[in-house]
N, C-alpha and C positions, 0 to 999 in steps of 0.2 A: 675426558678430553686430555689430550699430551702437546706441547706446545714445543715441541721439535718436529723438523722438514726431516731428520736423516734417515734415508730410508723409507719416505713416505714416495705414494703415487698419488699424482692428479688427476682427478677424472674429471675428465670435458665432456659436455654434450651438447653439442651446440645445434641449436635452432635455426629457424631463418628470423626472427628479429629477438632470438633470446640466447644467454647461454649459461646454463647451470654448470655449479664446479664443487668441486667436494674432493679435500687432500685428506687424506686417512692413509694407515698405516696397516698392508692387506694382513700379516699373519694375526694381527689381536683383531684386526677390524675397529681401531680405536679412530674417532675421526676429530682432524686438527681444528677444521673450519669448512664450512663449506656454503653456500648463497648462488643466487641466481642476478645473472640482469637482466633486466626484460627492454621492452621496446627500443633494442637498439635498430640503430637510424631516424627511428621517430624523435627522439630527446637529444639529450647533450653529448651522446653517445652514437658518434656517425658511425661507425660500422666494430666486426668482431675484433680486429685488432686494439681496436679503444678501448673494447671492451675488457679485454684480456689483463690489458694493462692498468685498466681498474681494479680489476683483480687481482692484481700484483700489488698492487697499490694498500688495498684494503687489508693483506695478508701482513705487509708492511708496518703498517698501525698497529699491527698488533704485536711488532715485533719477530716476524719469520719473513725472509728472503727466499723467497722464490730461485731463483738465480744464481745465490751465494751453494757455491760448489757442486751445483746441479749435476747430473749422470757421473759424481762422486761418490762414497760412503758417506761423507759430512753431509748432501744433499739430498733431493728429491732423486727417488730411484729413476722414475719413467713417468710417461703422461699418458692414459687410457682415453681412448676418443669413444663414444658410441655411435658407430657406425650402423644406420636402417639396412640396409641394400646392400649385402655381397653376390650377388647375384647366384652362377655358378662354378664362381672364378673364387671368392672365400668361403671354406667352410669351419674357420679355428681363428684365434687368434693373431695376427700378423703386426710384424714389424714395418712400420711403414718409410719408404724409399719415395723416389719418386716415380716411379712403375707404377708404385701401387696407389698413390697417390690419383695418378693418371686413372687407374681401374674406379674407381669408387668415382670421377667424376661421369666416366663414362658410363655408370649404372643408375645413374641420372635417370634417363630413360625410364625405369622402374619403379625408381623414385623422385620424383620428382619434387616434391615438396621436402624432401627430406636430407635427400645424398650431399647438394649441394650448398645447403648447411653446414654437415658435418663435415666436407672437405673443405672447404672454407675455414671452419673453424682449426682441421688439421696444419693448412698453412699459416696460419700466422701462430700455432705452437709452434711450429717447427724454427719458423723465424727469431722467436721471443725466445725459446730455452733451444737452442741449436745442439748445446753436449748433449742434451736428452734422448732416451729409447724414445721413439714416439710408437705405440700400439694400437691398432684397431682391433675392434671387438664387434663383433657383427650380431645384428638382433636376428638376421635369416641363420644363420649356423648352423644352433640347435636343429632346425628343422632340415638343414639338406639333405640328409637321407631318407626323407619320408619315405616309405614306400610307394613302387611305381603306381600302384593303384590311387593312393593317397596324394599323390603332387601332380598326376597328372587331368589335365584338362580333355575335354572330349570334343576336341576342333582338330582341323584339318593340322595331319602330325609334320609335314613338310613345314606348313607354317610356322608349326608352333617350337622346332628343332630350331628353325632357322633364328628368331627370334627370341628362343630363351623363356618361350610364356610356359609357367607351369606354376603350382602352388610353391610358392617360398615359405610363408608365416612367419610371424614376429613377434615380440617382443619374448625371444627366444630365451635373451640373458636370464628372464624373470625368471621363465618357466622352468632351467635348468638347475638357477639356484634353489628355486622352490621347492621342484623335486627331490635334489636331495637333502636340503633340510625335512622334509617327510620321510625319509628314509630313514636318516638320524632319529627322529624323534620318535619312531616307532621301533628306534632299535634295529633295521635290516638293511643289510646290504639293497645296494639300487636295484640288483638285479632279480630281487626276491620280492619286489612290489611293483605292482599293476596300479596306476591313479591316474585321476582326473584334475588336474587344475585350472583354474577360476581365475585370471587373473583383471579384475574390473578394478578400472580406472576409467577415466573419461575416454581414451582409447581402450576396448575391451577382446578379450581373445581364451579362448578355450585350448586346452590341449589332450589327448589322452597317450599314455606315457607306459611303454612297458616295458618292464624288467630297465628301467633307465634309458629307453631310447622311443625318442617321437613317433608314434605309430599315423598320428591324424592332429591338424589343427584347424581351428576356424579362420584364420585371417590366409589370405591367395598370393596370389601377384602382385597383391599391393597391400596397403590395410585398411582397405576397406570392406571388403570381404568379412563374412561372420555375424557374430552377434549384433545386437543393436546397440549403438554408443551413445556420449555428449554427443555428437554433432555430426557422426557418421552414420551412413543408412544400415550398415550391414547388407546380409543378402537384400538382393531384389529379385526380380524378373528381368533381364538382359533385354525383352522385348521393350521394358519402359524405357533405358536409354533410348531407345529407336524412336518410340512414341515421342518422347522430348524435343529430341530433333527433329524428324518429320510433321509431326500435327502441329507442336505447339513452338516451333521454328528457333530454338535455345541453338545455341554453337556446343562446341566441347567443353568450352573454358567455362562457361556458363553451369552444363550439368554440374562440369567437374565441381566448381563450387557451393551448388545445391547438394549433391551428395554427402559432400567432405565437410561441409562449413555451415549446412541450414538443414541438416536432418535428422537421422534420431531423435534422442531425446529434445532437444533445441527444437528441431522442428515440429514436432509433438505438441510441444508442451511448450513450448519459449523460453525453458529453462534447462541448464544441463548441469547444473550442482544438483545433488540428491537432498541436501540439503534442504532449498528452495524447493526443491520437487516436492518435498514430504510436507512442506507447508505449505503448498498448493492443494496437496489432495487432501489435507485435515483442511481447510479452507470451503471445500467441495468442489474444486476445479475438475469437472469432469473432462478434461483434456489432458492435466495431468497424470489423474487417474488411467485415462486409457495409457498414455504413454507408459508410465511404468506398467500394465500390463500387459504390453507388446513386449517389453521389454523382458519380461518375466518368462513368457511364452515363447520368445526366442532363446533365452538361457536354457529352457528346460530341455526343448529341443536337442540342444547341443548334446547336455548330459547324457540325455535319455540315448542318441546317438553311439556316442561312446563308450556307452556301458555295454553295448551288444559289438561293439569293436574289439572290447577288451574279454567280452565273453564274464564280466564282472569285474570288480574293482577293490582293492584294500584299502584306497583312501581315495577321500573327495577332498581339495584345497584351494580356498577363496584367499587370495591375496590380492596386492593394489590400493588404492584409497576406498574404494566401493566396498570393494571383498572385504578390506581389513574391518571397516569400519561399520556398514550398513547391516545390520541385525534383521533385519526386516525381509532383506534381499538373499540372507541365506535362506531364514526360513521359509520364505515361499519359492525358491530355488528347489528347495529338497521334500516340501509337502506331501505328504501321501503317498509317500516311497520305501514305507517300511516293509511293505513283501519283497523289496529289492536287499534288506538287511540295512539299509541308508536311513537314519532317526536323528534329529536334532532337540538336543536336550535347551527347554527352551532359557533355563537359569544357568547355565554356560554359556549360552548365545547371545546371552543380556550383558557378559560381564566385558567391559573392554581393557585392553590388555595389549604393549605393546611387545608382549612375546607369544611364541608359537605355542596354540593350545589346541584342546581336543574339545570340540563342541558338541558330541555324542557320548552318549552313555557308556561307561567301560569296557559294556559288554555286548557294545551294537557289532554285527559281523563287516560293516564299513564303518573306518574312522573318519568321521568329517571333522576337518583342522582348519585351522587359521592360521595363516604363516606371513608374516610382513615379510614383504619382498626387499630385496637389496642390493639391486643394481649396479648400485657404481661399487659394493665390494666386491663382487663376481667381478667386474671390467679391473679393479684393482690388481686383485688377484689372476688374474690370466695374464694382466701387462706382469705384475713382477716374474710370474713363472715364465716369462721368455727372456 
Protein backbone atom coordinates (compact mmCIF):
# COMPACT_ATOMS: atom_id res chain seq x y z
CA UNK A 1 0.00 0.00 0.00
CA UNK A 2 1.34 3.84 -0.70
CA UNK A 3 -0.24 6.47 1.59
CA UNK A 4 -0.16 9.43 -0.91
CA UNK A 5 -3.43 10.90 -3.06
CA UNK A 6 -0.87 12.52 -5.75
CA UNK A 7 -1.94 11.18 -8.75
CA UNK A 8 -4.30 8.55 -7.53
CA UNK A 9 -8.00 7.87 -8.94
CA UNK A 10 -11.11 7.28 -6.94
CA UNK A 11 -13.29 4.75 -7.83
CA UNK A 12 -17.10 4.98 -7.08
CA UNK A 13 -19.62 2.58 -7.43
CA UNK A 14 -22.49 3.57 -6.08
CA UNK A 15 -25.48 1.41 -5.29
CA UNK A 16 -28.87 2.26 -4.48
CA UNK A 17 -28.42 1.94 -0.55
CA UNK A 18 -24.53 1.27 -0.90
CA UNK A 19 -21.50 2.62 -2.03
CA UNK A 20 -18.10 1.09 -2.53
CA UNK A 21 -14.74 3.30 -3.16
CA UNK A 22 -11.31 2.24 -3.62
CA UNK A 23 -8.40 5.12 -4.30
CA UNK A 24 -5.43 3.41 -6.04
CA UNK A 25 -2.91 4.65 -8.17
CA UNK A 26 -3.85 3.20 -12.04
CA UNK A 27 -0.07 2.71 -13.50
CA UNK A 28 1.37 0.30 -10.44
CA UNK A 29 -2.27 -0.70 -9.55
CA UNK A 30 -1.06 0.05 -5.83
CA UNK A 31 -4.23 0.59 -3.78
CA UNK A 32 -4.34 3.52 -0.88
CA UNK A 33 -7.58 2.39 0.98
CA UNK A 34 -10.55 1.42 -0.16
CA UNK A 35 -14.24 0.15 1.97
CA UNK A 36 -17.66 0.18 1.33
CA UNK A 37 -20.94 1.67 3.01
CA UNK A 38 -23.73 -0.15 3.13
CA UNK A 39 -27.39 0.51 4.11
CA UNK A 40 -27.33 4.02 3.46
CA UNK A 41 -30.67 5.71 4.26
CA UNK A 42 -31.49 2.80 6.45
CA UNK A 43 -28.76 3.88 9.45
CA UNK A 44 -27.08 7.18 10.42
CA UNK A 45 -26.35 7.51 6.98
CA UNK A 46 -29.42 9.37 5.09
CA UNK A 47 -28.41 9.39 1.73
CA UNK A 48 -25.09 9.19 -0.85
CA UNK A 49 -23.89 12.52 -0.12
CA UNK A 50 -23.30 11.56 3.76
CA UNK A 51 -22.05 8.96 2.68
CA UNK A 52 -19.28 10.30 0.50
CA UNK A 53 -18.32 12.37 3.10
CA UNK A 54 -17.90 9.59 5.34
CA UNK A 55 -15.51 8.73 3.20
CA UNK A 56 -13.64 11.68 3.20
CA UNK A 57 -13.83 11.59 6.57
CA UNK A 58 -12.34 8.06 7.01
CA UNK A 59 -9.46 8.84 4.36
CA UNK A 60 -8.90 11.74 6.83
CA UNK A 61 -8.07 9.65 9.87
CA UNK A 62 -5.77 8.28 8.10
CA UNK A 63 -4.17 11.15 7.29
CA UNK A 64 -4.92 11.75 3.22
CA UNK A 65 -7.12 14.76 2.07
CA UNK A 66 -9.38 13.92 -0.52
CA UNK A 67 -9.82 17.62 -1.52
CA UNK A 68 -6.37 19.08 -0.62
CA UNK A 69 -5.27 19.99 -4.32
CA UNK A 70 -7.59 17.79 -6.20
CA UNK A 71 -7.59 17.81 -10.32
CA UNK A 72 -3.75 19.02 -9.23
CA UNK A 73 -0.42 16.99 -9.57
CA UNK A 74 -0.22 17.25 -5.48
CA UNK A 75 -3.88 15.60 -5.80
CA UNK A 76 -6.37 12.94 -6.72
CA UNK A 77 -5.92 12.75 -10.58
CA UNK A 78 -9.93 11.93 -11.31
CA UNK A 79 -12.95 9.99 -9.94
CA UNK A 80 -14.04 6.72 -12.03
CA UNK A 81 -17.79 6.19 -11.55
CA UNK A 82 -19.13 2.62 -12.55
CA UNK A 83 -21.69 3.17 -14.77
CA UNK A 84 -24.44 -0.24 -15.53
CA UNK A 85 -26.38 1.25 -18.54
CA UNK A 86 -24.93 3.19 -21.47
CA UNK A 87 -27.25 2.26 -23.39
CA UNK A 88 -26.39 3.03 -27.23
CA UNK A 89 -25.39 6.64 -26.62
CA UNK A 90 -21.74 5.26 -24.46
CA UNK A 91 -19.58 2.80 -25.94
CA UNK A 92 -15.81 3.96 -24.11
CA UNK A 93 -15.05 5.85 -21.52
CA UNK A 94 -16.39 9.42 -21.01
CA UNK A 95 -15.90 12.61 -19.30
CA UNK A 96 -18.88 13.42 -17.48
CA UNK A 97 -20.63 17.18 -18.06
CA UNK A 98 -23.92 17.63 -17.41
CA UNK A 99 -25.24 16.26 -20.85
CA UNK A 100 -24.02 13.36 -20.00
CA UNK A 101 -25.06 13.32 -16.86
CA UNK A 102 -28.53 13.82 -18.09
CA UNK A 103 -27.89 10.64 -20.69
CA UNK A 104 -27.28 7.96 -17.86
CA UNK A 105 -30.43 9.26 -15.90
CA UNK A 106 -32.34 8.89 -18.94
CA UNK A 107 -31.14 5.18 -19.50
CA UNK A 108 -32.75 4.63 -16.38
CA UNK A 109 -35.32 2.96 -18.20
CA UNK A 110 -32.78 -0.03 -18.92
CA UNK A 111 -31.85 0.10 -15.87
CA UNK A 112 -33.61 0.66 -13.45
CA UNK A 113 -32.25 -0.68 -10.40
CA UNK A 114 -29.05 0.49 -11.19
CA UNK A 115 -28.42 3.89 -13.39
CA UNK A 116 -30.11 5.82 -10.85
CA UNK A 117 -27.60 4.91 -8.26
CA UNK A 118 -24.77 5.48 -10.09
CA UNK A 119 -25.99 9.02 -11.32
CA UNK A 120 -26.80 9.86 -8.09
CA UNK A 121 -23.62 8.90 -6.84
CA UNK A 122 -22.07 11.04 -10.03
CA UNK A 123 -23.71 14.04 -8.53
CA UNK A 124 -22.72 14.50 -5.37
CA UNK A 125 -18.82 13.62 -6.58
CA UNK A 126 -19.13 16.27 -8.64
CA UNK A 127 -20.41 18.64 -5.97
CA UNK A 128 -17.69 17.30 -3.20
CA UNK A 129 -14.48 17.53 -5.46
CA UNK A 130 -15.77 20.02 -8.12
CA UNK A 131 -11.81 20.68 -9.71
CA UNK A 132 -11.99 16.88 -10.53
CA UNK A 133 -12.30 14.92 -14.09
CA UNK A 134 -15.38 13.07 -13.15
CA UNK A 135 -15.30 9.67 -15.74
CA UNK A 136 -17.83 7.26 -16.46
CA UNK A 137 -17.00 3.83 -17.43
CA UNK A 138 -19.68 1.71 -18.59
CA UNK A 139 -20.29 -2.09 -17.75
CA UNK A 140 -22.61 -2.30 -21.44
CA UNK A 141 -19.31 -0.99 -23.63
CA UNK A 142 -17.28 -3.90 -23.94
CA UNK A 143 -20.20 -5.40 -25.54
CA UNK A 144 -21.74 -2.66 -28.02
CA UNK A 145 -20.43 -4.13 -30.92
CA UNK A 146 -21.69 -7.41 -30.50
CA UNK A 147 -22.71 -8.70 -33.55
CA UNK A 148 -25.98 -7.99 -35.28
CA UNK A 149 -26.79 -11.48 -34.89
CA UNK A 150 -25.63 -11.69 -31.41
CA UNK A 151 -27.52 -8.18 -29.81
CA UNK A 152 -30.33 -8.66 -31.64
CA UNK A 153 -33.73 -9.72 -30.35
CA UNK A 154 -36.24 -11.42 -32.63
CA UNK A 155 -39.42 -9.04 -31.93
CA UNK A 156 -41.11 -6.79 -34.04
CA UNK A 157 -37.85 -4.48 -35.40
CA UNK A 158 -40.02 -1.10 -35.57
CA UNK A 159 -40.37 -1.69 -32.03
CA UNK A 160 -37.42 -2.70 -30.95
CA UNK A 161 -35.46 0.37 -33.25
CA UNK A 162 -37.72 2.66 -31.72
CA UNK A 163 -37.02 1.79 -28.24
CA UNK A 164 -33.42 0.70 -28.00
CA UNK A 165 -34.30 -3.07 -27.02
CA UNK A 166 -31.33 -5.24 -28.03
CA UNK A 167 -28.76 -7.37 -26.04
CA UNK A 168 -26.33 -4.93 -24.23
CA UNK A 169 -24.44 -7.47 -21.43
CA UNK A 170 -22.53 -6.60 -18.58
CA UNK A 171 -20.31 -6.56 -16.39
CA UNK A 172 -18.20 -5.72 -19.49
CA UNK A 173 -15.35 -3.86 -17.29
CA UNK A 174 -14.63 -7.55 -15.84
CA UNK A 175 -14.72 -9.39 -18.90
CA UNK A 176 -12.36 -6.96 -20.85
CA UNK A 177 -9.79 -6.68 -18.01
CA UNK A 178 -9.90 -10.47 -17.75
CA UNK A 179 -9.43 -11.04 -21.32
CA UNK A 180 -6.41 -9.43 -21.58
CA UNK A 181 -4.92 -10.51 -18.49
CA UNK A 182 -5.24 -14.11 -20.42
CA UNK A 183 -3.68 -12.81 -23.06
CA UNK A 184 -0.72 -11.64 -21.14
CA UNK A 185 -0.39 -14.58 -19.35
CA UNK A 186 -0.28 -16.96 -22.16
CA UNK A 187 2.14 -14.59 -23.73
CA UNK A 188 -0.12 -13.47 -27.01
CA UNK A 189 -1.29 -10.71 -28.19
CA UNK A 190 -5.43 -10.27 -27.72
CA UNK A 191 -5.82 -10.71 -31.24
CA UNK A 192 -4.22 -14.16 -31.49
CA UNK A 193 -6.72 -15.73 -28.73
CA UNK A 194 -10.11 -17.10 -28.87
CA UNK A 195 -11.57 -17.57 -24.97
CA UNK A 196 -14.42 -18.04 -22.83
CA UNK A 197 -14.82 -16.16 -19.72
CA UNK A 198 -16.50 -17.12 -16.42
CA UNK A 199 -17.22 -14.35 -14.62
CA UNK A 200 -19.45 -15.75 -11.33
CA UNK A 201 -20.18 -13.67 -8.58
CA UNK A 202 -23.51 -13.44 -7.00
CA UNK A 203 -24.36 -11.58 -10.35
CA UNK A 204 -23.06 -14.06 -12.92
CA UNK A 205 -22.45 -13.66 -16.85
CA UNK A 206 -20.56 -15.57 -19.52
CA UNK A 207 -18.71 -14.19 -22.51
CA UNK A 208 -17.01 -15.54 -25.58
CA UNK A 209 -14.31 -13.34 -26.80
CA UNK A 210 -12.40 -13.36 -30.25
CA UNK A 211 -9.22 -12.19 -31.21
CA UNK A 212 -10.13 -9.47 -28.35
CA UNK A 213 -13.57 -8.32 -29.25
CA UNK A 214 -17.06 -9.72 -27.76
CA UNK A 215 -18.43 -12.17 -30.18
CA UNK A 216 -21.63 -13.34 -27.66
CA UNK A 217 -22.63 -12.81 -24.04
CA UNK A 218 -25.16 -14.21 -21.62
CA UNK A 219 -26.73 -11.23 -19.74
CA UNK A 220 -29.52 -9.02 -22.49
CA UNK A 221 -31.30 -5.88 -21.94
CA UNK A 222 -30.88 -5.99 -18.64
CA UNK A 223 -28.98 -8.48 -16.18
CA UNK A 224 -31.02 -10.70 -15.82
CA UNK A 225 -30.68 -12.54 -18.73
CA UNK A 226 -28.15 -15.64 -18.68
CA UNK A 227 -27.02 -17.89 -16.31
CA UNK A 228 -28.41 -18.73 -13.02
CA UNK A 229 -27.39 -16.28 -10.07
CA UNK A 230 -27.69 -15.41 -6.14
CA UNK A 231 -30.84 -14.22 -6.63
CA UNK A 232 -31.44 -13.79 -10.32
CA UNK A 233 -33.46 -16.32 -12.57
CA UNK A 234 -31.43 -16.13 -15.58
CA UNK A 235 -33.15 -17.40 -18.71
CA UNK A 236 -36.71 -18.36 -18.45
CA UNK A 237 -39.58 -18.86 -20.62
CA UNK A 238 -41.00 -15.23 -21.57
CA UNK A 239 -44.46 -17.23 -21.54
CA UNK A 240 -43.97 -17.62 -17.50
CA UNK A 241 -43.90 -13.79 -16.99
CA UNK A 242 -47.45 -13.92 -18.82
CA UNK A 243 -48.52 -16.97 -16.83
CA UNK A 244 -47.56 -14.65 -13.53
CA UNK A 245 -49.60 -12.01 -14.46
CA UNK A 246 -52.40 -13.59 -16.02
CA UNK A 247 -53.17 -16.96 -13.84
CA UNK A 248 -51.57 -16.14 -10.86
CA UNK A 249 -52.63 -12.16 -10.83
CA UNK A 250 -48.76 -10.69 -9.77
CA UNK A 251 -48.29 -6.74 -11.16
CA UNK A 252 -44.73 -6.10 -12.77
CA UNK A 253 -43.24 -4.78 -9.60
CA UNK A 254 -44.18 -7.86 -8.05
CA UNK A 255 -42.44 -10.43 -11.00
CA UNK A 256 -39.85 -7.77 -11.21
CA UNK A 257 -38.88 -8.63 -7.59
CA UNK A 258 -39.46 -12.54 -7.62
CA UNK A 259 -37.03 -12.60 -10.50
CA UNK A 260 -34.31 -10.21 -9.43
CA UNK A 261 -34.56 -10.55 -5.52
CA UNK A 262 -36.33 -14.47 -4.84
CA UNK A 263 -34.80 -16.64 -7.58
CA UNK A 264 -31.85 -18.46 -8.46
CA UNK A 265 -29.96 -19.82 -6.21
CA UNK A 266 -32.00 -17.79 -3.04
CA UNK A 267 -34.87 -19.20 -4.57
CA UNK A 268 -33.73 -22.73 -4.98
CA UNK A 269 -32.30 -23.23 -2.07
CA UNK A 270 -32.79 -20.04 0.42
CA UNK A 271 -29.38 -19.51 0.18
CA UNK A 272 -27.20 -17.67 -2.34
CA UNK A 273 -23.47 -17.67 -0.66
CA UNK A 274 -21.86 -20.96 -2.09
CA UNK A 275 -20.65 -20.97 1.03
CA UNK A 276 -23.77 -21.94 2.90
CA UNK A 277 -24.80 -23.68 -0.22
CA UNK A 278 -22.04 -26.24 0.10
CA UNK A 279 -23.06 -26.78 3.56
CA UNK A 280 -26.36 -27.38 2.87
CA UNK A 281 -25.85 -30.14 0.39
CA UNK A 282 -22.94 -31.85 2.76
CA UNK A 283 -25.89 -31.52 5.20
CA UNK A 284 -28.26 -33.62 2.49
CA UNK A 285 -30.36 -30.64 1.56
CA UNK A 286 -31.73 -31.93 -1.45
CA UNK A 287 -32.83 -28.43 -2.43
CA UNK A 288 -29.70 -27.22 -2.29
CA UNK A 289 -28.28 -29.99 -4.13
CA UNK A 290 -30.73 -29.43 -6.87
CA UNK A 291 -29.95 -25.78 -7.00
CA UNK A 292 -26.43 -26.02 -7.48
CA UNK A 293 -27.30 -28.45 -10.12
CA UNK A 294 -29.43 -26.27 -12.07
CA UNK A 295 -26.95 -24.06 -11.75
CA UNK A 296 -24.20 -26.22 -13.10
CA UNK A 297 -26.51 -27.29 -16.06
CA UNK A 298 -26.90 -23.77 -16.92
CA UNK A 299 -23.13 -22.85 -16.94
CA UNK A 300 -22.48 -25.82 -18.98
CA UNK A 301 -24.89 -24.77 -21.45
CA UNK A 302 -23.33 -21.48 -21.98
CA UNK A 303 -19.86 -22.99 -22.45
CA UNK A 304 -20.83 -25.66 -24.61
CA UNK A 305 -22.67 -22.69 -26.64
CA UNK A 306 -19.73 -20.79 -27.15
CA UNK A 307 -17.22 -23.30 -28.00
CA UNK A 308 -19.09 -23.88 -31.45
CA UNK A 309 -19.45 -19.92 -31.68
CA UNK A 310 -15.78 -19.64 -31.42
CA UNK A 311 -15.43 -22.94 -33.57
CA UNK A 312 -12.92 -23.73 -30.38
CA UNK A 313 -11.21 -21.98 -27.91
CA UNK A 314 -7.36 -21.33 -26.40
CA UNK A 315 -8.58 -20.50 -23.07
CA UNK A 316 -11.47 -21.06 -20.60
CA UNK A 317 -11.33 -18.17 -17.52
CA UNK A 318 -13.45 -18.24 -14.29
CA UNK A 319 -13.04 -15.11 -12.36
CA UNK A 320 -15.41 -13.13 -9.76
CA UNK A 321 -15.81 -14.42 -6.11
CA UNK A 322 -17.45 -17.98 -7.30
CA UNK A 323 -14.98 -18.46 -10.14
CA UNK A 324 -12.08 -17.28 -8.22
CA UNK A 325 -12.80 -19.24 -5.43
CA UNK A 326 -15.20 -22.37 -5.81
CA UNK A 327 -13.11 -25.45 -6.91
CA UNK A 328 -15.85 -27.51 -7.03
CA UNK A 329 -17.84 -25.16 -9.57
CA UNK A 330 -14.76 -25.31 -12.08
CA UNK A 331 -14.73 -28.85 -11.90
CA UNK A 332 -18.05 -29.82 -12.62
CA UNK A 333 -18.17 -26.78 -14.95
CA UNK A 334 -15.48 -28.43 -17.21
CA UNK A 335 -16.27 -32.44 -16.45
CA UNK A 336 -16.06 -34.83 -19.22
CA UNK A 337 -14.72 -32.28 -21.77
CA UNK A 338 -11.61 -33.80 -22.47
CA UNK A 339 -12.32 -34.82 -26.38
CA UNK A 340 -13.06 -30.87 -26.50
CA UNK A 341 -8.99 -30.57 -25.40
CA UNK A 342 -10.61 -28.84 -22.05
CA UNK A 343 -9.03 -31.12 -18.69
CA UNK A 344 -8.70 -29.69 -15.17
CA UNK A 345 -5.95 -30.86 -13.28
CA UNK A 346 -7.65 -31.63 -10.15
CA UNK A 347 -4.26 -30.50 -7.49
CA UNK A 348 -4.06 -27.12 -9.32
CA UNK A 349 -7.83 -26.71 -8.92
CA UNK A 350 -7.39 -27.40 -5.05
CA UNK A 351 -4.67 -24.77 -4.65
CA UNK A 352 -6.06 -21.17 -3.89
CA UNK A 353 -4.12 -18.38 -4.97
CA UNK A 354 -4.79 -14.77 -5.17
CA UNK A 355 -2.88 -14.54 -8.54
CA UNK A 356 -3.73 -15.64 -12.16
CA UNK A 357 -2.89 -19.40 -12.70
CA UNK A 358 -3.37 -22.29 -15.11
CA UNK A 359 -5.74 -25.04 -13.63
CA UNK A 360 -4.91 -27.55 -16.64
CA UNK A 361 -2.22 -29.60 -17.35
CA UNK A 362 0.77 -27.85 -19.40
CA UNK A 363 -0.06 -29.75 -22.03
CA UNK A 364 -3.92 -29.74 -22.19
CA UNK A 365 -4.82 -28.07 -26.10
CA UNK A 366 -7.27 -25.48 -23.90
CA UNK A 367 -5.75 -23.50 -21.04
CA UNK A 368 -8.30 -23.30 -18.26
CA UNK A 369 -7.12 -20.22 -15.90
CA UNK A 370 -8.10 -18.43 -12.99
CA UNK A 371 -7.89 -14.73 -13.15
CA UNK A 372 -9.08 -12.35 -10.25
CA UNK A 373 -10.93 -9.78 -11.67
CA UNK A 374 -10.19 -5.96 -11.11
CA UNK A 375 -12.56 -3.76 -11.57
CA UNK A 376 -12.17 -0.65 -10.13
CA UNK A 377 -8.40 -0.82 -11.81
CA UNK A 378 -9.69 -1.20 -15.23
CA UNK A 379 -12.38 2.08 -14.39
CA UNK A 380 -8.95 3.51 -12.85
CA UNK A 381 -7.16 3.30 -15.67
CA UNK A 382 -9.61 4.36 -18.44
CA UNK A 383 -10.45 7.51 -16.04
CA UNK A 384 -6.56 8.38 -15.99
CA UNK A 385 -6.19 7.73 -19.81
CA UNK A 386 -8.75 10.50 -20.49
Amino acid sequence: MTGTVAGAVLVLNSGSSSLKYQLLHPDSGEVVHGGIVERIGETEVPDHKAALRLVFEEFADRGLDLTAGAGTPEGIAAVGHRVVHGGRTFHSPTIIDDLVLAEIRRLSSLAPLHNPANAQGIEVARELLPNVKQVAVFDTAFFFDLPAAAATYAIDRELAKEHALRRYGFHGTSHEYVSKQVAAFLGKPDVEVDQIVLHLGNGASASAIRGGRAVDTSMGLTPLEGLVMGTRSGDIDPGLVLHLGRSLGMDIDQIDDLLNRRSGLKGLAGENDFRALGTLIESGDQDAKLAYDVYIHRLRRYIGAYLVDLGGVDAITFTAGVGENAAGVRADALAGLERFGIVVDPERNAVRSSEPRRISPDDAPVAVLVVPTNEELAIARDAAAL
